[in-house]
ZAMARGU-4260 file (C-alpha; in steps of 0.2 Angstrom, whole numbers, plus 5000, padded with zeros to 4 digits):
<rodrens>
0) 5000/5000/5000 | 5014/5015/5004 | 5021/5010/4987 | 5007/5011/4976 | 5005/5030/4988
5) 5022/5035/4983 | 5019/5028/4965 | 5004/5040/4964 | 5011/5055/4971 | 5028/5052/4959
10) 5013/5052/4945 | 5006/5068/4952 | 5024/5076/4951 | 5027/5073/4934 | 5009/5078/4928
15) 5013/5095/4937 | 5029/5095/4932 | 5026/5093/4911 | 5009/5101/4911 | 5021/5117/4918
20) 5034/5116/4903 | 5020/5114/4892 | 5011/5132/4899 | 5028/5139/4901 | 5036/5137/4883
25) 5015/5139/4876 | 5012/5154/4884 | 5011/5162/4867 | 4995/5151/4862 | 4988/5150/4880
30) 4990/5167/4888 | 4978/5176/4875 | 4969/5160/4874 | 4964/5158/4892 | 4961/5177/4892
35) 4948/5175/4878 | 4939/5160/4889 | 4939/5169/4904 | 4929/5184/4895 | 4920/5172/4886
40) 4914/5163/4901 | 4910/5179/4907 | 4900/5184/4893 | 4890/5169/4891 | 4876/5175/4902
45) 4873/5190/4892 | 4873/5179/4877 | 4862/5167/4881 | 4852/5180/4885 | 4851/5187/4871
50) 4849/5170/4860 | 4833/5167/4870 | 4827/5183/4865 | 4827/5177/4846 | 4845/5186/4841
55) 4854/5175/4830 | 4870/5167/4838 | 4882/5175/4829 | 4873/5193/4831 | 4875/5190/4851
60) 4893/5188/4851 | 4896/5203/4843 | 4884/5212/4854 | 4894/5204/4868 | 4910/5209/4859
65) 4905/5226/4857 | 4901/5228/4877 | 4919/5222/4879 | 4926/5234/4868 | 4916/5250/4873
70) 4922/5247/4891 | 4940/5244/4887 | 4940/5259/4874 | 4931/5270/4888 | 4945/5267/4900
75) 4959/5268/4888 | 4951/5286/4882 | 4953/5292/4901 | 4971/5285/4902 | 4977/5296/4886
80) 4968/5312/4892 | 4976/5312/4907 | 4991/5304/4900 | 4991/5319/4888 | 4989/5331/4902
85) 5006/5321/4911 | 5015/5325/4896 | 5009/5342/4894 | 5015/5344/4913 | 5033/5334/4909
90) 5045/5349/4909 | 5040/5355/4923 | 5041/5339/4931 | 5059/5335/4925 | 5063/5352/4932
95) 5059/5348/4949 | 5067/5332/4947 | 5083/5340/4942 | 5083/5353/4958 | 5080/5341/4970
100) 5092/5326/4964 | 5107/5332/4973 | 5097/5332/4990 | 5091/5315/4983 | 5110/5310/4978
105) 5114/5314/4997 | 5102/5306/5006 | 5105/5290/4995 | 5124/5292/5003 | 5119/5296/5020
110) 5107/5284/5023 | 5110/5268/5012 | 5129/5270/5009 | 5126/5272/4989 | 5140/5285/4984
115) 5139/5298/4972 | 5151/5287/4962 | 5140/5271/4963 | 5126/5281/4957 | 5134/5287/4943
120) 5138/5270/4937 | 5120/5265/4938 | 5114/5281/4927 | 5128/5276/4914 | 5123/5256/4912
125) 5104/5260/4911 | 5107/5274/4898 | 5120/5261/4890 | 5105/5249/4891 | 5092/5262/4884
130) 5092/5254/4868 | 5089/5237/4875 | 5075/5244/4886 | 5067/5254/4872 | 5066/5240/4861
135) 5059/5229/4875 | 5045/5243/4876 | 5042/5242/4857 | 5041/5224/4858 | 5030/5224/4871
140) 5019/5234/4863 | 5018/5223/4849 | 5012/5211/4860 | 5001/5220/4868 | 4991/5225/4852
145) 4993/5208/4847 | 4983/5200/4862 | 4969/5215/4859 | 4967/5206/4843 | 4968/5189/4846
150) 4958/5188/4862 | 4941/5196/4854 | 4944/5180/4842 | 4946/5166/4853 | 4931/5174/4864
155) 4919/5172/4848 | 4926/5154/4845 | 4922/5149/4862 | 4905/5156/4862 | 4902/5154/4844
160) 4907/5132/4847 | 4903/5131/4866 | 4892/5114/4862 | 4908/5108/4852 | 4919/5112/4868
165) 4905/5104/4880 | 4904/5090/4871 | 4923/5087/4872 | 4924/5087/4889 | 4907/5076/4891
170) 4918/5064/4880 | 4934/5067/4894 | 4924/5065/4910 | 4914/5050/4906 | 4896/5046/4910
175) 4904/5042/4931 | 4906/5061/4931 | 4892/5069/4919 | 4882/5075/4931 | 4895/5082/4940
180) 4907/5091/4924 | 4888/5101/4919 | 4887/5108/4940 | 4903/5111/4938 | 4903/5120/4919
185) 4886/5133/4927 | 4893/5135/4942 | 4911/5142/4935 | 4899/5152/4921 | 4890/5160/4934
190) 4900/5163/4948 | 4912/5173/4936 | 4900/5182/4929 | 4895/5188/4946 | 4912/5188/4952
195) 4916/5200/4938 | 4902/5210/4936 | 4902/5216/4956 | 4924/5219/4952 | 4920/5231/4939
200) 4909/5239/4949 | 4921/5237/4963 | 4935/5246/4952 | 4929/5259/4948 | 4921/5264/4965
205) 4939/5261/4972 | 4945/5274/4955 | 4933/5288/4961 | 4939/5287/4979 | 4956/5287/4974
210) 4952/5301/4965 | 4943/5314/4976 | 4958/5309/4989 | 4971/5313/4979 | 4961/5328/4971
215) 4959/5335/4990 | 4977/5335/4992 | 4980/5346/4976 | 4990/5332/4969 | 4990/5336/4950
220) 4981/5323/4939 | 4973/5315/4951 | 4961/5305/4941 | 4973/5296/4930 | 4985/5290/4945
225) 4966/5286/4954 | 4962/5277/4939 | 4979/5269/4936 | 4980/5263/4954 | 4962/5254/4954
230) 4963/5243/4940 | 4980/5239/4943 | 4973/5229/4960 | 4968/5216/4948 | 4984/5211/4954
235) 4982/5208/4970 | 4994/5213/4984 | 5007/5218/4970 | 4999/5230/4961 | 4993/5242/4971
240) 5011/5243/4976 | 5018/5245/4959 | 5004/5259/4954 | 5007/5270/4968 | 5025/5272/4966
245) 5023/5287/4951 | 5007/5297/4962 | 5021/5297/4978 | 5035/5300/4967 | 5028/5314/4958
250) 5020/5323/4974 | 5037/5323/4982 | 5047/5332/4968 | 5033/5343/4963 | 5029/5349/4983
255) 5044/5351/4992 | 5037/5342/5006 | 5038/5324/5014 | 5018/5326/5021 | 5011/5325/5003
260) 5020/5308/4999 | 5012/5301/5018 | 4996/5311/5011 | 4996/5300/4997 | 5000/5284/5005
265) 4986/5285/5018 | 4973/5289/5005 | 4979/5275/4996 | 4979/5264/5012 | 4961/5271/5020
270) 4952/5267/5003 | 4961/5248/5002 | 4956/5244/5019 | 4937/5251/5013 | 4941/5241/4997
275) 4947/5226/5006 | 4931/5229/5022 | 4920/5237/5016 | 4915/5237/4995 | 4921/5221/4990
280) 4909/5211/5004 | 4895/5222/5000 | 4899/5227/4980 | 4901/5208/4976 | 4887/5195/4979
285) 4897/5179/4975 | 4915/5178/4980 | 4926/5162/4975 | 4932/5158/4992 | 4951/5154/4987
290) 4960/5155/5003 | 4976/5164/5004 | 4987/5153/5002 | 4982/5146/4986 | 4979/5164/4979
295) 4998/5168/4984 | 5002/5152/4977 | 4994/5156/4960 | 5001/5173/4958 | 5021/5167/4960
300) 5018/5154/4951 | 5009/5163/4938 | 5021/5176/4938 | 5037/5163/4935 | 5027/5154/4921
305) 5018/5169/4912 | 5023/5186/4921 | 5009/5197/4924 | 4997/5190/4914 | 5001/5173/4925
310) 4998/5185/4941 | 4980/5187/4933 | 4976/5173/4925 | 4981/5160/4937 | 4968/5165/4952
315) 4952/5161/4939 | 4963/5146/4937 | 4963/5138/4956 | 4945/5144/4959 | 4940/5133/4943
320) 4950/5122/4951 | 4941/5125/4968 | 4924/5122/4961 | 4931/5105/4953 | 4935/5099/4970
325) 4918/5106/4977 | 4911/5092/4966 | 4923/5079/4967 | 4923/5065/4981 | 4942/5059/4977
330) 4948/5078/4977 | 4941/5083/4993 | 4958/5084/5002 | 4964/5097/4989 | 4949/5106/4993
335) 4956/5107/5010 | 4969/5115/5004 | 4960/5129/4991 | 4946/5131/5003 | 4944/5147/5013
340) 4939/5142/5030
</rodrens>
């Protein structure tokens, strides 16, 4: 008996181990891919919807599509105006910079040892390495246009072949688990379609708040660091982090004064813990109960397989994961384990 339990755990191993080259050296196919069934799970509802109401198949995706778009498009319109107003603000900026790096240049020595030398050296590798980062930018870009194509077109597949995709995984899961694979396929529909719809809403309360806070302290475009530093907690823990590093930086050097950065970082922190309290539990009907352990676990290990887009993707991932064991006798002690008790 312990033989055939280390035989099955050596099984497991090497299951996790190829299925994670496989998504690693993949991730070109399966990042936008996974993107475009995540949306299209979330879409779903509204396009059954609508196929009920008469509206040919093919007519609802696009309407679906179209809501997509009109969202994404309206939050990308904010980002350039205010991105526009940045730049239009960028001289003035750089000249504050420039005034206050010798007091910058001199606490560095004071209190973390970094000498002017050692700083010098840094400034002259990353402009030597300007032209490897500017064509990292450029081809992240491309990429980046790239998956705002592709993605639209995998979430029309799926919608557009969902029967076909049913009936695969009907064929996988035999009659034993039926029953189970069709709880399991409207449970993970509906729950992110819930989920998502109450986040959006979540997002952009957490967006307004930022905003009027950062208005109130007279930092200068307030709305798009607000903005900015809202969606980017769809990462969570890391990106709220990364986000508010500009809005501190640039109150710093364009106030003279340490109490507008600690103004920043408490409206920031007041409104997370009313995020975290407060909107989420009230905004968002359904949760996904993922403890967070197995949240943490799915952003690293997102993050080492796929980067950011791992970070993202991997949580929808382990609560999928989370419903399967919900359903599933024999997976019951890895539910232990996903489970938020």
């Amino acid at each position: 008996m312990p033989a055939q339990k280390h035989s099955l755990v050596l099984t497991y191993l090497q299951i996790t181990f190829f299925a994670a080259v496989i998504l690693y050296f993949g991730k070109t196919l399966f990042i936008p891919m996974f993107f475009g069934l995540l949306v299209a799970m979330v879409m779903y509802p509204i396009c059954h919807w609508l196929e009920e109401k008469k509206w040919p198949r093919s007519l609802a995706i696009t309407a679906c599509l179209l809501i997509v778009t009109t969202v994404i498009a309206g939050l990308v319109a904010l980002l350039i105006w205010q991105i526009n107003a940045l730049r239009e603000d960028a001289p003035v900026i750089i000249k504050k910079f420039k005034e206050q790096l010798p007091g910058i240049q001199q606490w560095l020595s004071d209190a973390l040892g970094v000498t002017a030398t050692m700083q010098n050296d840094w400034a002259e590798k990353l402009l030597e390495n300007g032209g490897n980062i500017l064509a990292g930018t450029i081809n992240n870009v491309i990429n980046t246009l790239f998956m705002f194509f592709i993605i639209p077109v995998f979430t029309a597949l799926f919608l557009f072949h969902r029967k076909v995709f049913v009936q695969y995984l009907q064929s996988i899961a035999g009659e034993k688990y039926r029953h189970q694979l069709d709880d399991i396929l409207q449970e993970s529909i509906y729950t992110y379609f819930n989920f998502i719809k109450g986040m959006v809403l979540v997002y952009l309360i957490v967006g307004i708040l930022n905003s009027i806070g950062l208005l109130a302290l007279g930092i200068r475009h307030a709305i798009l660091f607000g903005m900015v530093c809202a969606i980017m907690t769809i990462i969570p823990y890391i990106g709220i982090f990364v986000s508010a590093l500009l809005p501190i930086s640039i109150a710093w050097i364009t106030t003279d004064s340490v109490w507008y950065p600690l103004g920043v970082i408490a409206v920031f922190s007041f409104v997370q813990y009313l995020e975290a309290n407060v909107i989420f539990p009230k905004v968002v009907g359904t949760q996904l109960h993922v403890s967070t352990w197995a949240t943490l676990v799915a952003i690293i290990a997102g993050g080492i397989l796929w980067g950011v887009s791992g970070m993202i993707l991997f949580i929808p991932f382990v609560a999928i994961l989370k419903i399967v064991t919900d359903n599933i006798e024999e997976w019951k002690p890895l539910n232990l384990l996903l489970g938020r008790k």
